[in-house]
C-alpha positions in Angstrom: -113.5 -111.9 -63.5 -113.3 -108.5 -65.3 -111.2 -108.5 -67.8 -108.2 -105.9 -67.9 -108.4 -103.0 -70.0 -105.1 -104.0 -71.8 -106.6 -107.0 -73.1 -110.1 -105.5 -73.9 -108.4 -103.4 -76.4 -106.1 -105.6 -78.0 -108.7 -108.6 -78.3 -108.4 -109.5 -82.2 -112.3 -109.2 -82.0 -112.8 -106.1 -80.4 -113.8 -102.8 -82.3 -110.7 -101.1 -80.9 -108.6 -103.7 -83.6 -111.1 -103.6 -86.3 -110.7 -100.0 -86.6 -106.8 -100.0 -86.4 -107.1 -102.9 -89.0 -109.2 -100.3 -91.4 -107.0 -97.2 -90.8 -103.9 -99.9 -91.3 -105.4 -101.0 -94.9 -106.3 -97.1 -95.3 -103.0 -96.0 -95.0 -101.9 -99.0 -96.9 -104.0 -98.2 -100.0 -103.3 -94.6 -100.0 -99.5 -95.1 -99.2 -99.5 -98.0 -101.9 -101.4 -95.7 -104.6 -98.9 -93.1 -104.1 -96.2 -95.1 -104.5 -97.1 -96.6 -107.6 -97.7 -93.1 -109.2 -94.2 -92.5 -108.2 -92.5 -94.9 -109.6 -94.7 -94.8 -113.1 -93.7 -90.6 -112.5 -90.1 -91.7 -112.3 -89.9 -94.4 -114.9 -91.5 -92.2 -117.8 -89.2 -89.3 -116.6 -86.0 -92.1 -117.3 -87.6 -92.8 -120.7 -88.7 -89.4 -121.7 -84.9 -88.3 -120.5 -83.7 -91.0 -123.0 -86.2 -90.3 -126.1 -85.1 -86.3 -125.4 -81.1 -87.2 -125.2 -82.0 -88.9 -129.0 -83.8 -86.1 -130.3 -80.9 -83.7 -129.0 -78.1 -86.2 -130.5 -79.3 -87.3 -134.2 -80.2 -83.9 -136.0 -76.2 -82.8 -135.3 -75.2 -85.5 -136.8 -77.4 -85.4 -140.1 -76.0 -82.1 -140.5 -72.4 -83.4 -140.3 -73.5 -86.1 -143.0 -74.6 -83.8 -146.1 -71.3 -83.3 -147.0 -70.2 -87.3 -147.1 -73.8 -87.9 -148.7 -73.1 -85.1 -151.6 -69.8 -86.6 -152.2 -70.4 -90.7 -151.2 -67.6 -90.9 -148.6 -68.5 -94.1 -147.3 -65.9 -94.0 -144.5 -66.7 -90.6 -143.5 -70.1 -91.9 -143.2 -69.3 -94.8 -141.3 -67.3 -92.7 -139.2 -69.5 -90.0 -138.6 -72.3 -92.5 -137.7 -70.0 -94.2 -135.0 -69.5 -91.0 -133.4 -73.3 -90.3 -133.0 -73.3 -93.7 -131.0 -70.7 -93.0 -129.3 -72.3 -90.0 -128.5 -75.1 -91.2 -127.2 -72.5 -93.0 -124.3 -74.1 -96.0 -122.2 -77.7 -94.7 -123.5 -77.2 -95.9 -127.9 -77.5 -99.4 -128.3 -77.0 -99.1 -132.5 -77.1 -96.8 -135.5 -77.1 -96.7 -139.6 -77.5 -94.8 -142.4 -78.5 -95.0 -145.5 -79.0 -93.4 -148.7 -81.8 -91.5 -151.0 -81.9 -95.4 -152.2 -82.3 -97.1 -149.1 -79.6 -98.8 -149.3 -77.3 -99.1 -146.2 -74.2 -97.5 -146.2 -73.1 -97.6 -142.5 -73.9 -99.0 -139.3 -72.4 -99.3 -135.4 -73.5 -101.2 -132.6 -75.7 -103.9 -132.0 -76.2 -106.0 -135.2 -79.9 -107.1 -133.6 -81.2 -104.0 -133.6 -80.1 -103.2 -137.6 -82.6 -104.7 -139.3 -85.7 -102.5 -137.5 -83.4 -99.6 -137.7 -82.8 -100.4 -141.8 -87.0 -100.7 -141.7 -87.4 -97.2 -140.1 -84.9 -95.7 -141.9 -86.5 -96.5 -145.2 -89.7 -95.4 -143.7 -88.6 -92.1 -142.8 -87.4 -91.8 -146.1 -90.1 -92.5 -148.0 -92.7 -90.3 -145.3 -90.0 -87.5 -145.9 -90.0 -87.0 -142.2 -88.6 -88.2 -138.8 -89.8 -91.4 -137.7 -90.3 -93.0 -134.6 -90.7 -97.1 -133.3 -90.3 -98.8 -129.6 -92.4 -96.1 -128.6 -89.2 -93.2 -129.0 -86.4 -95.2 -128.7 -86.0 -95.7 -132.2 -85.4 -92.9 -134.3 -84.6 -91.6 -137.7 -84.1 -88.1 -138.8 -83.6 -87.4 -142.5 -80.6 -86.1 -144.1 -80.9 -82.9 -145.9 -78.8 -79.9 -146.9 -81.3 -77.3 -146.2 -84.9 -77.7 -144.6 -87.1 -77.6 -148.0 -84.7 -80.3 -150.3 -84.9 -83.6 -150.7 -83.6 -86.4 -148.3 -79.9 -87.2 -149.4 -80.1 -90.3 -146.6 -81.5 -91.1 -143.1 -79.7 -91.5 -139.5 -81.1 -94.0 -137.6 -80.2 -94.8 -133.9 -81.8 -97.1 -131.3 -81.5 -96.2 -127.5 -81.1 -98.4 -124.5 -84.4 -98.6 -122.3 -82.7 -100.0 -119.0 -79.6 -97.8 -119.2 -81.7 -95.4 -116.7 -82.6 -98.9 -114.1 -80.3 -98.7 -111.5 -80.9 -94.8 -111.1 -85.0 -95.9 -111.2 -84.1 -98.6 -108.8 -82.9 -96.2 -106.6 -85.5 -93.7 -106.3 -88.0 -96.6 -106.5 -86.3 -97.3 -103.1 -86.5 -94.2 -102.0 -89.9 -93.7 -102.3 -90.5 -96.8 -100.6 -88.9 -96.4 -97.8 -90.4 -92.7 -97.6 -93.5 -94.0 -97.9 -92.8 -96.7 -95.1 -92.1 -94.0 -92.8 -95.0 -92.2 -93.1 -97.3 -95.4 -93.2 -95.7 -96.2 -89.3 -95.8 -92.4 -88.5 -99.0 -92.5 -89.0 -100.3 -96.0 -87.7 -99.0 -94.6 -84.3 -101.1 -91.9 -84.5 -103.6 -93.4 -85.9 -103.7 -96.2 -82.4 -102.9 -93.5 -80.3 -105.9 -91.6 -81.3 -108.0 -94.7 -81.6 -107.1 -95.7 -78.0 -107.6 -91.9 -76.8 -111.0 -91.7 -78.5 -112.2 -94.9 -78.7 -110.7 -97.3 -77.1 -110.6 -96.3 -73.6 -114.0 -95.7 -73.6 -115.2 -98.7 -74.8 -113.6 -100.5 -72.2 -115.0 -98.3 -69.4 -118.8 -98.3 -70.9 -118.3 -102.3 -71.2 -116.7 -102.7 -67.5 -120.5 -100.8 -66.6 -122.2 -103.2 -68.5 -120.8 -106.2 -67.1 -121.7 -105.1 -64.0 -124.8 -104.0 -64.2 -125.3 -107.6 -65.8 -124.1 -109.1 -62.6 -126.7 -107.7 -60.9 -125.0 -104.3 -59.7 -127.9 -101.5 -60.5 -126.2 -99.1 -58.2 -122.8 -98.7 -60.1 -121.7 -95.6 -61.8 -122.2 -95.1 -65.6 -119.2 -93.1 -66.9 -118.8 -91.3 -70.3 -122.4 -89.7 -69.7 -121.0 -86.2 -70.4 -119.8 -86.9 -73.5 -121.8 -85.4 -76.8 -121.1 -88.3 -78.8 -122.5 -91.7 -79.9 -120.8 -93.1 -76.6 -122.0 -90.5 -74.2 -125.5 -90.9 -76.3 -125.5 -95.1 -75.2 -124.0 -94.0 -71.8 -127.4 -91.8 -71.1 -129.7 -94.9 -72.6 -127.8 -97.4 -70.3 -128.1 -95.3 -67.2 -132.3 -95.0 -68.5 -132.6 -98.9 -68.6 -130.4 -98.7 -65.2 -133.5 -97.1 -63.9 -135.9 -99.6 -65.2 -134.2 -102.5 -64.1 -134.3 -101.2 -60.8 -138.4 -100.8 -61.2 -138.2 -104.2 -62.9 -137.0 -105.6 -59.8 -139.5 -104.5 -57.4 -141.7 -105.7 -59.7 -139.9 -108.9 -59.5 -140.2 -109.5 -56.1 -143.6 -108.3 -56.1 -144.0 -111.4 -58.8 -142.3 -113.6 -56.7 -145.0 -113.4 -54.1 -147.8 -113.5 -56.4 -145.7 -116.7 -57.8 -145.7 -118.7 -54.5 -149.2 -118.1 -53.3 -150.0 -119.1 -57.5 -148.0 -122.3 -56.5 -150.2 -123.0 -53.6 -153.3 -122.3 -56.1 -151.9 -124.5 -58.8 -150.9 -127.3 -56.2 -154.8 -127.4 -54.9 -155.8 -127.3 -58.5 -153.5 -129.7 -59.2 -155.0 -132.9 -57.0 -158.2 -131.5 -57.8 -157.6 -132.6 -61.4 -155.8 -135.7 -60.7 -158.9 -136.9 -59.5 -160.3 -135.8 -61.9 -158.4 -137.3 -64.4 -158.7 -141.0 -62.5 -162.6 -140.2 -62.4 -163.1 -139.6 -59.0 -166.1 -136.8 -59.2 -166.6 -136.5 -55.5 -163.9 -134.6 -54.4 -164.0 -130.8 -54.4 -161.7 -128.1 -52.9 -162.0 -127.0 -49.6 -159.7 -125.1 -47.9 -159.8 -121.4 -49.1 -157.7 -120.0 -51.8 -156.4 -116.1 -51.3 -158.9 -113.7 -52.7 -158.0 -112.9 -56.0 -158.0 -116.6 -57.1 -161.2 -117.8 -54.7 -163.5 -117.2 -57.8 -161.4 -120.2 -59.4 -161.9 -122.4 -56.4 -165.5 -122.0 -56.2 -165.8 -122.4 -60.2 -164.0 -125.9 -60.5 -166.2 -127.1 -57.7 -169.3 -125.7 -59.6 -167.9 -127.3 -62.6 -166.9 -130.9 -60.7 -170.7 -130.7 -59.5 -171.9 -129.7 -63.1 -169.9 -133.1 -64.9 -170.8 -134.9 -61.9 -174.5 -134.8 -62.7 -173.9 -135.0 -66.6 -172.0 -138.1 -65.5 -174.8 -139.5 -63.9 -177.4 -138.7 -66.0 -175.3 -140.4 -68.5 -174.6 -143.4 -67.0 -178.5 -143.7 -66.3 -179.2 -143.5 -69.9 -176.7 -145.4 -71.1 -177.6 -148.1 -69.2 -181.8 -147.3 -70.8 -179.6 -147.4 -74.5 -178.2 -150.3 -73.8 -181.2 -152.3 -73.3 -182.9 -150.6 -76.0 -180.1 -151.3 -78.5 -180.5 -155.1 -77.4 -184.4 -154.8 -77.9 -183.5 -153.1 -81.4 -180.8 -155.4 -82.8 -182.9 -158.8 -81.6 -185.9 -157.4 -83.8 -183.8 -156.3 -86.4 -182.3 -159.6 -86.3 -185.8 -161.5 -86.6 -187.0 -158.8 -89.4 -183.8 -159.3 -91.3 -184.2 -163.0 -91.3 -188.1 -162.7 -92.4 -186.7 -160.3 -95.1 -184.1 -162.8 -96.3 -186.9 -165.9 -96.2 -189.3 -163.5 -98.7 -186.5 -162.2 -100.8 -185.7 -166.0 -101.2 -189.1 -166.6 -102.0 -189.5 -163.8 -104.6 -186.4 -165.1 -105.9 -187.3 -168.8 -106.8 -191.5 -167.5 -107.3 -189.3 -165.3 -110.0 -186.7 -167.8 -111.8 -190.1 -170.0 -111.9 -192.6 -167.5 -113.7 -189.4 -167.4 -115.5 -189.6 -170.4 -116.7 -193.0 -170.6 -116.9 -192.8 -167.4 -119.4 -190.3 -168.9 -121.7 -192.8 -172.2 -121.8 -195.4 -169.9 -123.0 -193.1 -167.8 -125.1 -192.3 -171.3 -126.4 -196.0 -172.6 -127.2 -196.8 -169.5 -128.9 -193.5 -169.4 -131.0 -194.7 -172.9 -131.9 -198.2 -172.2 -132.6 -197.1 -169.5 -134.5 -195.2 -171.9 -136.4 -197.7 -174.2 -137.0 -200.2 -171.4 -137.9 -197.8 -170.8 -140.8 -197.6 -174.3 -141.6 -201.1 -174.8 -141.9 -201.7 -172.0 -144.0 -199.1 -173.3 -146.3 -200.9 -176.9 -146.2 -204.3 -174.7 -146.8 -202.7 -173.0 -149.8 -201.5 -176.6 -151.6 -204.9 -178.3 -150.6 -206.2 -175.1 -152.4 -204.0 -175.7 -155.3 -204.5 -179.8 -155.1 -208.0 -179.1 -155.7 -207.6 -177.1 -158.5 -205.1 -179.5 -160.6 -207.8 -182.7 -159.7 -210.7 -180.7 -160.8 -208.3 -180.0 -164.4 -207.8 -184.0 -164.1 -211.8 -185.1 -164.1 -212.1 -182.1 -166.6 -209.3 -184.1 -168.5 -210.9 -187.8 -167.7 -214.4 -186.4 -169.8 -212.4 -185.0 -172.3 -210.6 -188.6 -172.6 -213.8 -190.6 -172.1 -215.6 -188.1 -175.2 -212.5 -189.2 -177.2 -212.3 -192.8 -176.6 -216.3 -192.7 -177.8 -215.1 -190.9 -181.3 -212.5 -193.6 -181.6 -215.1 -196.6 -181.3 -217.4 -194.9 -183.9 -214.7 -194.2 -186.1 -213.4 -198.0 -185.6 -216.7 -199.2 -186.5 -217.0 -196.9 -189.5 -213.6 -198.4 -190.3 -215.3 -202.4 -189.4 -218.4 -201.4 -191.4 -215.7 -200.3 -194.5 -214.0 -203.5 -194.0 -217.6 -205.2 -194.1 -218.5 -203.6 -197.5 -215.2 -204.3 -198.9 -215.2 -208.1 -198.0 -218.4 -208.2 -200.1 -217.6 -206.1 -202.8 -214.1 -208.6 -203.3 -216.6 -211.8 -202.6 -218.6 -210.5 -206.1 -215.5 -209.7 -207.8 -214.5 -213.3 -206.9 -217.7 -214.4 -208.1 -217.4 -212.1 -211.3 -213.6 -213.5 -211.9 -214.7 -217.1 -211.7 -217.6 -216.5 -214.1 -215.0 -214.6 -216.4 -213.0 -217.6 -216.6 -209.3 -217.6 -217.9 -209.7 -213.8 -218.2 -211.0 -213.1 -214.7 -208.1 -215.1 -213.0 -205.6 -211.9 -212.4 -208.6 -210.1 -211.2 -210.1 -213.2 -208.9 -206.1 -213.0 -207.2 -206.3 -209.0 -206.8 -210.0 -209.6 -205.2 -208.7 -212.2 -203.0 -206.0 -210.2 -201.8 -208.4 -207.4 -201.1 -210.7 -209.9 -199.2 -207.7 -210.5 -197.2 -207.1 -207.4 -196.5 -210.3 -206.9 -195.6 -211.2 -209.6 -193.2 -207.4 -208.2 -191.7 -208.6 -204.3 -191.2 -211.9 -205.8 -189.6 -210.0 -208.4 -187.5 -207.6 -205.3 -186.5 -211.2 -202.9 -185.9 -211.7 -205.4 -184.0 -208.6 -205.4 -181.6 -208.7 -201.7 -181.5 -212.2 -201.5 -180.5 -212.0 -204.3 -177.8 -208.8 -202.0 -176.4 -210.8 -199.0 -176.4 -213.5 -200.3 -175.4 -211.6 -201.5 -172.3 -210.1 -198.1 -172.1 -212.8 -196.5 -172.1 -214.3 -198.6 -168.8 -210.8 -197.9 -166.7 -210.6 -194.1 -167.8 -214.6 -194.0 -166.8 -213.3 -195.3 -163.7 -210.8 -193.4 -163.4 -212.5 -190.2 -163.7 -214.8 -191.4 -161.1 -211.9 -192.2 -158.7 -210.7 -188.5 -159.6 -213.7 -187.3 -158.9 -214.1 -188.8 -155.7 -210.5 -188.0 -154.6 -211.3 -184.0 -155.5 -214.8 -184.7 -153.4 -212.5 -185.5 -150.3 -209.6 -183.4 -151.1 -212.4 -180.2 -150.9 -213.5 -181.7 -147.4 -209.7 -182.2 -146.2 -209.5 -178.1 -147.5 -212.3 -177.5 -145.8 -211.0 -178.9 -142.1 -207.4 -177.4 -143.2 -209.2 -173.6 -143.1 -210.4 -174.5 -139.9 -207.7 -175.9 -138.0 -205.8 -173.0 -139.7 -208.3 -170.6 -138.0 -208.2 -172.8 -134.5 -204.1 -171.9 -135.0 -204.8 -168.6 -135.3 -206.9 -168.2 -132.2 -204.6 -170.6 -130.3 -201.5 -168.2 -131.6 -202.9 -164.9 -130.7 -203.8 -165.8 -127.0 -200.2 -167.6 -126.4 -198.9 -164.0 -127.4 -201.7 -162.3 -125.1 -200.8 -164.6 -122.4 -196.8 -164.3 -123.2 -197.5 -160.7 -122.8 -199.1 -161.1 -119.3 -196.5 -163.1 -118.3 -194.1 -160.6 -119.5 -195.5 -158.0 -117.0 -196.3 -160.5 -114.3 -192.7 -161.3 -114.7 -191.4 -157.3 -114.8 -194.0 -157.1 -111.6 -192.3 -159.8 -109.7 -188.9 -158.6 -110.7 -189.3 -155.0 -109.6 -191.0 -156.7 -106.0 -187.9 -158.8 -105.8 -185.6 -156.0 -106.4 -187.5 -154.1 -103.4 -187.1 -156.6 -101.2 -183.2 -157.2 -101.7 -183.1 -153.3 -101.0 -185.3 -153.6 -97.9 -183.2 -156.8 -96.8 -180.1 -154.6 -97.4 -181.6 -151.7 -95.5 -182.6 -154.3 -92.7 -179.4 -156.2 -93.1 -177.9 -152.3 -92.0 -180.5 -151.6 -89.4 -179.1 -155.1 -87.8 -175.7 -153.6 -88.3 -176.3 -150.8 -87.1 -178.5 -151.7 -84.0 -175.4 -154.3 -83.1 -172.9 -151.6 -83.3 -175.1 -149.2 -81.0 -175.1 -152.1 -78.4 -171.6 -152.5 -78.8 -171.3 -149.1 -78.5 -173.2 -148.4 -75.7 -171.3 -150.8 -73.9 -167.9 -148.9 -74.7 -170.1 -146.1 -73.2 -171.0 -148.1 -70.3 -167.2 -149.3 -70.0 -165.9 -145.6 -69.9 -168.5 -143.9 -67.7 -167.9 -146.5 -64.9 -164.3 -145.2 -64.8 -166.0 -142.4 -62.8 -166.7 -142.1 -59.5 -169.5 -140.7 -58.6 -172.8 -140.4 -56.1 -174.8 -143.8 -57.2 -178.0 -142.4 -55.4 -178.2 -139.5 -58.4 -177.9 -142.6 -60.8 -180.8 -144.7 -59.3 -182.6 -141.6 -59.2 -181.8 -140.4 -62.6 -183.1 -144.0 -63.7 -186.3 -144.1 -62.3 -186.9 -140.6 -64.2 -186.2 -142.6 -67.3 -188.3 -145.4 -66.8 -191.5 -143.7 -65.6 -190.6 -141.7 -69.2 -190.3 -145.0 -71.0 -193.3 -146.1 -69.4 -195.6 -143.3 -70.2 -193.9 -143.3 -73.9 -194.9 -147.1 -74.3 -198.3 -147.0 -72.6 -201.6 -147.2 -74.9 -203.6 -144.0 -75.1 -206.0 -143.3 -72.5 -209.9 -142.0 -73.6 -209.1 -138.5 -73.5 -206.1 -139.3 -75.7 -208.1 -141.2 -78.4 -210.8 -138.4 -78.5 -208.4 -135.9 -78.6 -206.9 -138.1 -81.9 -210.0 -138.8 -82.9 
């Protein structure tokens, strides 16, 4: 349903409103901005009326109070001041005076307003001037009796700012309403223009649209005389009018080439549903239309193309398979042979282990015992050194216990000669009689001595003499012990060079060992990698098998001609056959 062109317009969404809304807050603004410079143009005209009335009402009065100041009248003063209020009507809110002291001397009106008065006052007075305060409603003139003398006083008066209100008020109203008339004037214009120039329009270029978007390509475009942007989109609609009526031949032309497509597809269609469920014998027969025959002809070219990749595939995965069997049972058996000799290598290892610490062992030990019979060498050494210093001590003992005897029978041979000599003084004392008897005692005494010293020679020399037979034997044992201690030196030196021998091949053969064992190690290490590797291969050969099986799994999802495959396999074989055969003559000559 078309809308009407009533509502078109008015729709709050349409550009007919929008615009009327912008002239609206146009004319609002300017209307608003004009007003409020009226009213500020009429308020400061109120106040500049009132600051004027001030400065036309004070200096009378200033002259008509020299006289009272010259002559302090203070009621004259008071009076005179009162008038100039009163003068001033509805418009003086207070006045004073005061004189060339600053002291107050009268004062009228509104007691509030004295005090700022009284400060202005004395501020005029003391700037010799008129002064001003509430931005000219406060003012005070000087009193003077001639324009070059000295201030006598000041009159001060204070006006009243809202006295002018109600007259502002009323031109403030004024101007509103003025203004309020010219903003509806011209909004009635304004939509009456708007409608003229725009709106109308609009509405008939969108009724063309809507039509020619239901289909309508023969309607008539209005507004295509205009000059304007409209007339301008008119022109370009009635352009595309034009190519949507091309664009609709073409469409139909489309429409045909779209059903006989849909045939196409359709054919296409089964074709690869059974291709999808594997079913590589059927092609497509019945004839496409010309342009799209070429396709026909290629998807059967390509059907009969994965058809015998299909088959050849299934031929050799079948040959994979049973290779992939023959591959993972051998690596099977090689990985278990490899295991068996890695074990072997392992424990042939820990035991020339073994076997190399026992001969690290023995030649630690022998080493050991080298050193200890070196030691035993070197105190059989010394042994024989301190017995040789013994027998060489024996003699000297034996040489000295022969001195002793001679001097011990030197000594018996003394005692001898003195025995006799105190026998013949015996025999001299007995022949001396009386007289000799002292000397008879002393020679007896002497005898004893005498026989004592030779019974004690005699002692001494049996001791020695018996000393001298056990340190002769002695010596002789020495010497015989030093005789065998040399020979027990002697074997020492050899077993110490035996040890020697015995020490330096353990380390030769600890060293032999040692590489033996480093050999074995290395071997052992090669043969975990290559039971690894064949541990891999096994993996590896299994997971081909299970993989050619998947392989076998999905290419049987396809149907196809099993003659090609039988075919296709006997190729394969006769290949495996002539790959497995030995050389023939020529071959090995040609090798050799």
């Amino acid at each position: 349903m078309m809308p009407s062109t009533k509502d078109a317009m008015f729709n709050v969404r349409s550009v007919f409103v929008k615009c009327a809304a912008l002239m609206a807050l146009t004319t609002i603004v300017v209307a608003g901005g004009m007003a409020w410079v009226a009213f500020s143009t009429v308020q400061n005209r109120a106040h500049a009326a009132i600051v004027k009335q001030a400065d036309q009402l004070v200096p009378p009065y200033t002259n008509a109070l020299v006289t009272p100041m010259r002559f302090g009248v203070e009621e004259k003063i008071v009076q005179t001041v009162q008038e100039a209020l009163d003068a001033a009507h509805e418009s003086g809110l207070a006045a004073l005076a005061i004189g060339a002291d600053g002291v107050v001397i009268g004062m009228a009106g509104d007691e509030t307003a004295h005090a700022e008065l009284t400060t202005l006052a004395r501020q005029s007075l003391s700037e010799r001037g008129p002064a001003r305060g509430d931005n000219g409603l406060l003012l005070a003139v000087p009193i003077r009796p001639d324009a070059g003398a000295e201030p006598m006083g000041v009159l001060a008066m204070a006006m009243r700012a809202d006295v002018a209100q109600p007259m502002i008020r009323r031109d403030k109203a004024l101007i509103a309403a003025v203004a309020a008339g010219l903003f509806v004037v011209m909004m009635a214009l304004t939509l009456w223009a708007l409608r003229r120039v725009l709106g109308k329009p609009l509405t008939e270029l969108r009724g063309a649209v809507a039509r020619i978007g239901a289909g309508d390509y023969n309607t008539e475009m209005p507004l295509t005389g205009h000059a304007d942007e409209l007339g301008a989109m008119a022109r370009d609609l009635e352009g595309m009018i034009a190519m949507l009526r091309k664009g609709r031949a073409a469409d139909e032309i489309r429409r045909r080439e779209a059903e006989a497509q849909v045939k196409v597809v359709a054919s296409l269609g089964d074709g690869l549903d059974a291709l999808a469920h594997g079913i590589l014998t059927k092609r497509l027969s019945d004839a496409f239309p010309q342009e799209y025959e070429a396709l026909r002809q290629n998807f059967n070219r390509a059907i009969d193309s994965l058809h015998d990749v299909i088959a050849a595939v299934t031929g050799n995965t079948q040959s994979i398979s049973r290779n992939a069997e023959e591959i993972a049972e051998a690596a099977d058996e090689l990985s278990g042979r490899t295991e068996t000799q890695a074990a072997t290598l392992e424990q042939s290892a820990a035991a020339l282990d073994q076997l190399l610490a026992s001969v690290r062992s023995a030649a630690s030990n022998a080493t050991e015992a080298d050193r200890a019979v070196g030691f035993a060498r070197e105190k059989a050494a010394r042994n024989d050194e301190i017995m040789r210093a013994a027998m060489s001590a024996m003699g000297a003992i034996e040489k000295s216990s022969d001195k002793i005897a001679d001097i011990i029978t030197v000594i018996d041979d003394i005692a001898f000669q003195t025995n006799l000599l105190a026998l013949n003084a015996g025999v001299e004392a007995a022949r001396a009689g009386e007289s000799g008897k002292g000397f008879a005692v002393v020679a007896s005494e002497v005898r004893t001595l005498a026989q004592r010293s030779s019974e004690a020679a005699h002692q001494i020399k049996d001791l020695i003499l018996g000393s001298s037979v056990q340190v002769k034997k002695g010596a002789q044992l020495v010497e015989e012990a030093g005789t065998a201690l040399g020979a027990v030196v002697e074997q020492i030196g050899e077993i110490s060079n035996l040890m020697s021998g015995i020490a330096a091949g353990a380390a030769e053969q600890s060293q032999g060992l040692n590489e033996i064992n480093t050999g074995v190690g290395d071997l052992d290490k090669v043969t975990q990698q290559n039971a690894a590797m064949v541990q891999s291969s096994a993996t590896t050969a299994h997971r081909l098998r299970s993989e050619a099986g998947t392989m076998t799994q999905l290419v049987s999802r396809f149907q196809i001609d099993r003659s090609r495959i039988r075919s296709a396999e006997e190729g394969t074989w006769q290949a495996e056959a002539a790959a497995s055969a030995p050389p023939s003559v020529s071959q090995r000559r040609q090798a050799g």
